[in-house]
VODREN-392650 format. One record per atom (N, C-alpha, C, O, CB): residue in three letters; x, y, z. Coordinates in steps of 0.02 Angstrom, whole numbers, padded with zeros to 5 digits, always signed. Glycine has a CB too. Layout:
BEGIN
ALAXYZ ...
This chain:
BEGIN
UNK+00041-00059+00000 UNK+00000+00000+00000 UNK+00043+00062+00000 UNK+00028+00110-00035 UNK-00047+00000+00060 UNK+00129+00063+00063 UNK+00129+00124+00041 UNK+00171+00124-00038 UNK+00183+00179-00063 UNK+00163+00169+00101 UNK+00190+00065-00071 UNK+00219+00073-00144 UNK+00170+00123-00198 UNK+00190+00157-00246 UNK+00224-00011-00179 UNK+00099+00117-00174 UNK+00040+00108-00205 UNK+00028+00191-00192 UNK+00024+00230-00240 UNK-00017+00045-00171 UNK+00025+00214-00126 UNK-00008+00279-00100 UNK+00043+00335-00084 UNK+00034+00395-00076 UNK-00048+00265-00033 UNK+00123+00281-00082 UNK+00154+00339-00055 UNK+00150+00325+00021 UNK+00106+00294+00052 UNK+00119+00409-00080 UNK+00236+00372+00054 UNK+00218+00354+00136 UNK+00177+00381+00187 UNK+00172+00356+00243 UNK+00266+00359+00170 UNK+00146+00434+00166 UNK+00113+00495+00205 UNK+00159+00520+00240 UNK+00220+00517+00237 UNK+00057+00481+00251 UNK+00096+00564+00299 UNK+00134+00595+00338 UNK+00141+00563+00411 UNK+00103+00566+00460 UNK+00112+00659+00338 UNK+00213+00528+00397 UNK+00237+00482+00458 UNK+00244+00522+00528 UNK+00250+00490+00580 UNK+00312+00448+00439 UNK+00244+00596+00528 UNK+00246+00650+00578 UNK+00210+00622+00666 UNK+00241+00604+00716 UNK+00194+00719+00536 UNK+00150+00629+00656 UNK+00100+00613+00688 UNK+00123+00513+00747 UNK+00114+00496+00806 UNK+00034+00614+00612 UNK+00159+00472+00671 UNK+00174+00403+00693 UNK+00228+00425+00740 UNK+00216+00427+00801 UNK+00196+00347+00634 UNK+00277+00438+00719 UNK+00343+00466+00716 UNK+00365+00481+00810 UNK+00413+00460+00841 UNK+00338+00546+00659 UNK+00295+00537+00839 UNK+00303+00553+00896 UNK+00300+00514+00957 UNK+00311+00527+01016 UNK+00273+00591+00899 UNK+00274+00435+00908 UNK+00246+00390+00980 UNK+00281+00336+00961 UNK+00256+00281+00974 UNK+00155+00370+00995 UNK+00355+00340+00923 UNK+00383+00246+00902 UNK+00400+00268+00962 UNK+00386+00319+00993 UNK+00449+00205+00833 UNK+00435+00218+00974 UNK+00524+00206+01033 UNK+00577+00242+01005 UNK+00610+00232+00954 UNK+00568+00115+01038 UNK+00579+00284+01046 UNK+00657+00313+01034 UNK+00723+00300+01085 UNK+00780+00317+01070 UNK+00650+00390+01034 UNK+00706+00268+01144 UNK+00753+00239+01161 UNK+00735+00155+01207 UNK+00689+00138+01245 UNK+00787+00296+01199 UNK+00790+00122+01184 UNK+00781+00054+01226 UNK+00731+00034+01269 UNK+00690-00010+01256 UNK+00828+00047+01265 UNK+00734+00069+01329 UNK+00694+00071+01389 UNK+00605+00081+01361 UNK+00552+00067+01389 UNK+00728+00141+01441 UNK+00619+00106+01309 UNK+00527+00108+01288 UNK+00518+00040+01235 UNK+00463+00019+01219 UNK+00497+00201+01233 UNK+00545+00028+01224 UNK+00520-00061+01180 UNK+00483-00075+01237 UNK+00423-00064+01233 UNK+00593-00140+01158 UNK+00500-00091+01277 UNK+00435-00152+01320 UNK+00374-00114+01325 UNK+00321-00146+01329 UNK+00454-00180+01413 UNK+00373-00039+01326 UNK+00324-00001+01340 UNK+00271+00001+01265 UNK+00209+00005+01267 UNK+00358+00071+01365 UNK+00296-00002+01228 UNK+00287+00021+01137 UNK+00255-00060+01138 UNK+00203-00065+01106 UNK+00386+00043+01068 UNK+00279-00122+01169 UNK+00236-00184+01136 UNK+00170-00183+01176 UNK+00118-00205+01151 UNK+00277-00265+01143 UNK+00171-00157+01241 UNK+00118-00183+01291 UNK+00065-00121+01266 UNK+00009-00115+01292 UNK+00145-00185+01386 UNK+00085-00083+01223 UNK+00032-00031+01203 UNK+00003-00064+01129 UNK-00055-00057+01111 UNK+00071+00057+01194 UNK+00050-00097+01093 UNK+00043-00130+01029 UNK+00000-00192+01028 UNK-00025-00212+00976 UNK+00108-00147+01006 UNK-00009-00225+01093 UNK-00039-00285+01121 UNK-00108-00268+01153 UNK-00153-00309+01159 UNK+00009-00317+01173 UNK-00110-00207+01171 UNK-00149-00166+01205 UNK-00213-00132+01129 UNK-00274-00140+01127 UNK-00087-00102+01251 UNK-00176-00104+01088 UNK-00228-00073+01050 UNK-00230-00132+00977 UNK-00283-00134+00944 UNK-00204+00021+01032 UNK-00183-00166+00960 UNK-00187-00245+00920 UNK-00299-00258+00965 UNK-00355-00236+00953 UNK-00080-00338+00975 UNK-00272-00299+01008 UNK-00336-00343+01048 UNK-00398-00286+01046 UNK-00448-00297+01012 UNK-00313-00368+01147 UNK-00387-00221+01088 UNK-00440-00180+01102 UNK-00477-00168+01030 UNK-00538-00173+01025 UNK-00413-00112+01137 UNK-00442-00153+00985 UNK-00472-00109+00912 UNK-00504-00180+00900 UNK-00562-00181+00879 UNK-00406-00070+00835 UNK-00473-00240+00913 UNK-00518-00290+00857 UNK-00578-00323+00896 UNK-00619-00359+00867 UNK-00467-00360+00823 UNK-00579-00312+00946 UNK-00644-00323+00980 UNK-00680-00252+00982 UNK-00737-00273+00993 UNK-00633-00356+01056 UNK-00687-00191+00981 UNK-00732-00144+00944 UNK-00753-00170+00884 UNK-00801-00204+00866 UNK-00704-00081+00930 UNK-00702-00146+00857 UNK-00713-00130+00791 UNK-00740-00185+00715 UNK-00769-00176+00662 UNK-00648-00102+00783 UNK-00707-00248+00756 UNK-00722-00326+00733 UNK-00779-00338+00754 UNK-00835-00338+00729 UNK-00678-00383+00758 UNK-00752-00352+00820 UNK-00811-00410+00871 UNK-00865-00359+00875 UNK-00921-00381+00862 UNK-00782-00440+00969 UNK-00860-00280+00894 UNK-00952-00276+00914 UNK-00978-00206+00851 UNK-01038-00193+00845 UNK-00971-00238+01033 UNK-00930-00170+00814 UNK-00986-00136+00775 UNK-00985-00178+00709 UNK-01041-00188+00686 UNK-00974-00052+00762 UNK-00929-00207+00672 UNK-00931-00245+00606 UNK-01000-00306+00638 UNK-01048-00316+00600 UNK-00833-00288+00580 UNK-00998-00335+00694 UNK-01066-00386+00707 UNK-01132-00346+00719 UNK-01188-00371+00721 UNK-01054-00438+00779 UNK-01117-00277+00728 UNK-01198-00267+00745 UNK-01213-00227+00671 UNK-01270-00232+00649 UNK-01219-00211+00830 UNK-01161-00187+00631 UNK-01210-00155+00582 UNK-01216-00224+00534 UNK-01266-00222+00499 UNK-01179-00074+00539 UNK-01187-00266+00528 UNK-01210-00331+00495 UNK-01269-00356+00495 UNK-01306-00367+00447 UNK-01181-00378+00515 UNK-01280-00368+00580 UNK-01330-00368+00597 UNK-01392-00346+00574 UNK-01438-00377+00548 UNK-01320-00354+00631 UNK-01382-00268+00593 UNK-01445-00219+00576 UNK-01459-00232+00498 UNK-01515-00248+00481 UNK-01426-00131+00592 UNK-01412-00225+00456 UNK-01411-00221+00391 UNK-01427-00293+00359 UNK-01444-00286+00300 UNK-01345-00193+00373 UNK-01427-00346+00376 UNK-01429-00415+00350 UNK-01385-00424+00306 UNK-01394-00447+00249 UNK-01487-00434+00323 UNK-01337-00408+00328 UNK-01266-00411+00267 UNK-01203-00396+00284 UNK-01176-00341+00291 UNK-01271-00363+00207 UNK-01182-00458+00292 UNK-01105-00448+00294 UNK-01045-00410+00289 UNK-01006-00389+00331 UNK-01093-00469+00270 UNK-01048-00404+00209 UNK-00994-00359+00184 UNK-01034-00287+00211 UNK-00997-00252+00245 UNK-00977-00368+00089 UNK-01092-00263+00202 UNK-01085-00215+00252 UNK-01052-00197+00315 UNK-01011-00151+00318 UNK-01124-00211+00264 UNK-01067-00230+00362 UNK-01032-00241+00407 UNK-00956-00233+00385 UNK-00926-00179+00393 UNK-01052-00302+00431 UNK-00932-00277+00363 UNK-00845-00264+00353 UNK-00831-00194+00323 UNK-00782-00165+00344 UNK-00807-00324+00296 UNK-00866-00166+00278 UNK-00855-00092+00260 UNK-00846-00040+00295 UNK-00803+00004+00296 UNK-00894-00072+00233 UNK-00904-00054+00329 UNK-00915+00011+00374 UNK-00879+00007+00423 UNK-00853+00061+00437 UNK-00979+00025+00399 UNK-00863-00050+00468 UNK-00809-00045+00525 UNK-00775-00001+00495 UNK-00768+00057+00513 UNK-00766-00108+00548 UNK-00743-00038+00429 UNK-00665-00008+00398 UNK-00660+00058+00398 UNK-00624+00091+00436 UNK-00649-00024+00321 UNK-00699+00082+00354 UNK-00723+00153+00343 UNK-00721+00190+00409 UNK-00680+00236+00412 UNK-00796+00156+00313 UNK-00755+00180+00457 UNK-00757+00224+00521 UNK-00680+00211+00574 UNK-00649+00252+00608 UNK-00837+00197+00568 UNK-00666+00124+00560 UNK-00572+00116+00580 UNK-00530+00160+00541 UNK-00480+00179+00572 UNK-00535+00034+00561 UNK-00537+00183+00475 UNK-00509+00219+00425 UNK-00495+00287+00469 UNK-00441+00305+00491 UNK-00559+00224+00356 UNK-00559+00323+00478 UNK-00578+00406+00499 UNK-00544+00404+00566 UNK-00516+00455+00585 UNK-00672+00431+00507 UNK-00544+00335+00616 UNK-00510+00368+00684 UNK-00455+00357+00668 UNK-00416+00369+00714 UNK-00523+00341+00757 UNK-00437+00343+00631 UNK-00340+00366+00622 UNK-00331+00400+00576 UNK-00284+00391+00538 UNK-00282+00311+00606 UNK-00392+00463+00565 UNK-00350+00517+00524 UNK-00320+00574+00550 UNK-00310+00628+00522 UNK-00386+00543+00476 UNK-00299+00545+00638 UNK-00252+00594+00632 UNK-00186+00593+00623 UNK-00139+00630+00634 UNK-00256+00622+00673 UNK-00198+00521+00591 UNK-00106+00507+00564 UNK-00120+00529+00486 UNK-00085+00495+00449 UNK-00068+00399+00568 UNK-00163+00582+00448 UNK-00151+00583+00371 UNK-00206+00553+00358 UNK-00232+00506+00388 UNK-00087+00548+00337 UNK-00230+00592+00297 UNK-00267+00558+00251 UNK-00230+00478+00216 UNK-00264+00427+00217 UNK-00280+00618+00193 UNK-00184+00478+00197 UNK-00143+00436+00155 UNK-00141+00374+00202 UNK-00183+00329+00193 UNK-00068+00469+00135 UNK-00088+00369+00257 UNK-00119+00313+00303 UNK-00181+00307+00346 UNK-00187+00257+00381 UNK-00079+00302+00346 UNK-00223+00349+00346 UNK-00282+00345+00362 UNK-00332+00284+00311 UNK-00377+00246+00327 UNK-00302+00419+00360 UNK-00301+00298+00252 UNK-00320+00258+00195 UNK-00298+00185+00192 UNK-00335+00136+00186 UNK-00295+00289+00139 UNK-00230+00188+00198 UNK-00213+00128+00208 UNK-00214+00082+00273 UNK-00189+00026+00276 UNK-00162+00131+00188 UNK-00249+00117+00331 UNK-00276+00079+00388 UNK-00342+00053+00370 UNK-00375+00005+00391 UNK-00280+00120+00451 UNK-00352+00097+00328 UNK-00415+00054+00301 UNK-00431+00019+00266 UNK-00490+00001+00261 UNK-00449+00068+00288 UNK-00379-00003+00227 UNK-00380-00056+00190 UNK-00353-00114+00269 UNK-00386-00162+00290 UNK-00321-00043+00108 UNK-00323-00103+00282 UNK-00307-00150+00348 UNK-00372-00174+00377 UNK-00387-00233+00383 UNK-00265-00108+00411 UNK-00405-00131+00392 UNK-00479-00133+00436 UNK-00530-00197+00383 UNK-00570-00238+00405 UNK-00526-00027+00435 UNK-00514-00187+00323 UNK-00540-00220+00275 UNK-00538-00278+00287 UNK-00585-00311+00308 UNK-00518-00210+00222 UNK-00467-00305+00274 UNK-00448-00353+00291 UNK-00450-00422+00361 UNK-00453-00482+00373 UNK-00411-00327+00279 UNK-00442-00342+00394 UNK-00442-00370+00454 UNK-00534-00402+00478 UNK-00548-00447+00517 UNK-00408-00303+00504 UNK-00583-00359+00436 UNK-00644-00370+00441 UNK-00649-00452+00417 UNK-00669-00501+00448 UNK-00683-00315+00400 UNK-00623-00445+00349 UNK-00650-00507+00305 UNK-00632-00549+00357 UNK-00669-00577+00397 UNK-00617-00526+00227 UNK-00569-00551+00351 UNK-00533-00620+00388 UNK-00574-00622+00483 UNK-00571-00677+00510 UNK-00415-00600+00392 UNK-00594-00587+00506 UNK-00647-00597+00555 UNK-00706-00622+00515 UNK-00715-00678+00538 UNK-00665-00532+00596 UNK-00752-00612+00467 UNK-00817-00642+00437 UNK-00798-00710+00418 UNK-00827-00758+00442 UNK-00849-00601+00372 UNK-00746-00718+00372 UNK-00735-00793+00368 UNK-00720-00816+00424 UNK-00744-00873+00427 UNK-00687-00815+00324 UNK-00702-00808+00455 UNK-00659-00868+00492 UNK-00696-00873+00570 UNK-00691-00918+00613 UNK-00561-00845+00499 UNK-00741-00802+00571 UNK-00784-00844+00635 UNK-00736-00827+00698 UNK-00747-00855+00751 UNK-00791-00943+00623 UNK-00682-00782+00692 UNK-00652-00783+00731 UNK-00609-00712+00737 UNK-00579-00683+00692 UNK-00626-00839+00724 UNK-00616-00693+00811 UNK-00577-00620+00794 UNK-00485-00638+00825 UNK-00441-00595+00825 UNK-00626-00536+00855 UNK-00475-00703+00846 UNK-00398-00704+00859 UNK-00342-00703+00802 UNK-00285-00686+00817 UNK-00384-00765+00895 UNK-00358-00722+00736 UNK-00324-00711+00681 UNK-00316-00633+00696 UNK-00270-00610+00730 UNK-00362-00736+00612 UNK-00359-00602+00670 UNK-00360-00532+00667 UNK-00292-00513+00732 UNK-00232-00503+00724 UNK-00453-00501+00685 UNK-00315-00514+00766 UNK-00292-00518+00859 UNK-00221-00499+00845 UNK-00190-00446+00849 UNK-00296-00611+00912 UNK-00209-00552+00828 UNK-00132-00578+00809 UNK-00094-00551+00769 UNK-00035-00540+00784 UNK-00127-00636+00784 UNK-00127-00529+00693 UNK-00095-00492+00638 UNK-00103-00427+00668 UNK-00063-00388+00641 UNK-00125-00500+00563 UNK-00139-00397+00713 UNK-00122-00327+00732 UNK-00090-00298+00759 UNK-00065-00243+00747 UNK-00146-00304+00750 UNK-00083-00358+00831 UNK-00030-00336+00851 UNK+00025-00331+00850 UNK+00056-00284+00875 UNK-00028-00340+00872 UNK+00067-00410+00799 UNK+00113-00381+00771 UNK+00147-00353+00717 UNK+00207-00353+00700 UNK+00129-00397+00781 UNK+00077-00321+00684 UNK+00063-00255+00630 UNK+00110-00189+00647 UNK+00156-00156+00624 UNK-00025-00226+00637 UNK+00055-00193+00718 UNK+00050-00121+00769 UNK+00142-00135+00792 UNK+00179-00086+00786 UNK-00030-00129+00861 UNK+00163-00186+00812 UNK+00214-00196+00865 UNK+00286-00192+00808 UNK+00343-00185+00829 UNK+00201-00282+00915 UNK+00269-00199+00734 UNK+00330-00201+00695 UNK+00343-00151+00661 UNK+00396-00144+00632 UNK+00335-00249+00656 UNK+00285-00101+00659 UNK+00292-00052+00641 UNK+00323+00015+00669 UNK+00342+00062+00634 UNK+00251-00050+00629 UNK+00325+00009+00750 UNK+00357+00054+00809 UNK+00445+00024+00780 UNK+00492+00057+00759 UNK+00321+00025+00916 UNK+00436-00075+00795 UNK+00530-00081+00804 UNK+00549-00050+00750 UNK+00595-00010+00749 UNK+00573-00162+00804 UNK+00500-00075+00682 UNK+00569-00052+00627 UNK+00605+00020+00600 UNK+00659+00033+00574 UNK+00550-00078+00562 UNK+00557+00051+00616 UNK+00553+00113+00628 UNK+00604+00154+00678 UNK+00611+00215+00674 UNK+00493+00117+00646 UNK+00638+00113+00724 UNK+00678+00141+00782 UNK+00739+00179+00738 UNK+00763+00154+00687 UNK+00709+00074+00839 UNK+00752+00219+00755 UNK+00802+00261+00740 UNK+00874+00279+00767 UNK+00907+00322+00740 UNK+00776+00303+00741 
């Protein structure tokens, strides 16, 4: 995605990686922390209830995305975009599979590889 969109504006990311040693352990237990939390919102109870309401699935997976998209625009339109293609994903693969620990798992260490590699 960013080959595709370009990197945005990493500014916003930038202020909350690890910048020194002593914050890695701090940077995963927050990465483990918002990985689990976002996918039980945003998975487990609004992608299941506007599904719900709507009698349709891929609704459901959209609209999570779409509204997972908007609360991270205050990292940029550009990765705002490409969290939402994440959210997408992260939706489907919750509708198939019946399960939000896949998801769980790829987020957090989404969320958790994106702080290390980033260290400076």
């Amino acid at each position: 995605m960013t080959h595709l969109l370009g990197a945005g504006d990493v500014a916003a990311v930038n202020r909350i990686i690890p910048s020194h040693d002593w914050e890695i352990p701090v940077w995963l237990v927050l990465a483990a922390c918002a990985g689990v939390i976002e996918e039980l919102a945003f998975r487990g109870l609004l992608q299941r209830q506007i599904a719900y309401l709507s009698g349709r699935t891929w609704i459901g997976v959209v609209a999570q995305a779409a509204i997972f998209g908007a609360a991270h625009l205050y990292q940029g339109p550009v990765l705002a975009a490409q969290i939402t293609v994440l959210g997408l994903l992260f939706g489907a693969a919750a509708a198939v599979r019946g399960s939000l620990v896949p998801g769980m798992f790829a987020h957090v260490l989404e969320d958790a590889l994106s702080g290390l590699v980033n260290l400076g």
